[in-house]
C-alpha positions in Angstrom: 50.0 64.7 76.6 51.9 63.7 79.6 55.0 61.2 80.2 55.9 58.3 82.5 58.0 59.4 85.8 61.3 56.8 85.9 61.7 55.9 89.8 64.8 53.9 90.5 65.0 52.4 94.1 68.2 51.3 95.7 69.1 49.3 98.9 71.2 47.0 100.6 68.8 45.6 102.9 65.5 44.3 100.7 62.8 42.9 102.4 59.4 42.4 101.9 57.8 44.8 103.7 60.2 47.5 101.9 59.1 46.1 98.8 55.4 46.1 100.0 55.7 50.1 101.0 57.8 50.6 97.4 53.9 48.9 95.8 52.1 51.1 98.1 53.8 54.0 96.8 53.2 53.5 93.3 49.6 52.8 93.7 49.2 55.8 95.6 51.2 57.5 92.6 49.4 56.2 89.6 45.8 56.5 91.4 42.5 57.6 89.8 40.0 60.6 90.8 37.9 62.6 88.5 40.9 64.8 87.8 43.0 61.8 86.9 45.8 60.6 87.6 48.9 61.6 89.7 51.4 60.0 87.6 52.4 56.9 86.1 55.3 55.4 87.0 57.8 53.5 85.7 60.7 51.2 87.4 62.2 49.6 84.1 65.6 52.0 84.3 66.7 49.1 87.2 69.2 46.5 86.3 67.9 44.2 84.4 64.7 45.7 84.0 61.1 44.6 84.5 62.8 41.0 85.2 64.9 41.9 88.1 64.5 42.6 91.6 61.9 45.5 92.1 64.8 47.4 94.8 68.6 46.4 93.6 71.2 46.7 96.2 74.2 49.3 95.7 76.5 46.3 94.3 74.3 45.4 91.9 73.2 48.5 90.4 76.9 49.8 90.5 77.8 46.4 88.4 75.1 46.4 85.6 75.8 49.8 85.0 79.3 49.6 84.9 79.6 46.2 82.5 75.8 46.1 80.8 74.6 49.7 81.4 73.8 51.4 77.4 74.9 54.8 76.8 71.1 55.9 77.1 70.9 54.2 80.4 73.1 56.2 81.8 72.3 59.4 80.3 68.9 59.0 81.4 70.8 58.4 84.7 72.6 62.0 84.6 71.0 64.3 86.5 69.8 61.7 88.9 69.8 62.9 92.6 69.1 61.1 95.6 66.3 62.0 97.6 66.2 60.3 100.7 69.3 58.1 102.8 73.1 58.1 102.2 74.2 60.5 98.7 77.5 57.9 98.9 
């Protein structure tokens, strides 16, 4: 019994090769050995979901979940931490 991982990417500056490194990551992530596999991942908690832009920039994430965003949306955003770039 395991469970998805929810990865949530933001950035003001999207390009394709960010985007390309973002699909390189998650196949690396959700690959297959004899063990299994790492983990699956899941980018659906963006704006706008499976839809929208794979990396939203700060303005948009900061607008869907201040007018659209659902209560479990952003609970499931609560103890959410940056890992890498600017915390602000």
């Amino acid at each position: 019994i395991s469970s998805d991982i929810d990865i949530v990417f933001v950035c003001n500056e999207r390009s394709e090769a960010l985007q390309k490194k973002v699909r390189t990551f998650t196949s690396f992530l959700q690959s297959n050995d004899h063990n299994g596999f790492i983990f699956r991942v899941d980018y659906n908690l963006r704006p706008g979901g499976a839809s929208a832009p794979l990396i939203p920039s700060v303005d948009e994430y900061c607008d869907y979940y201040t007018r659209l965003g659902q209560t479990w949306e952003r609970i499931a955003l609560y103890r959410a931490r940056p890992i890498a770039g600017d915390s602000q």
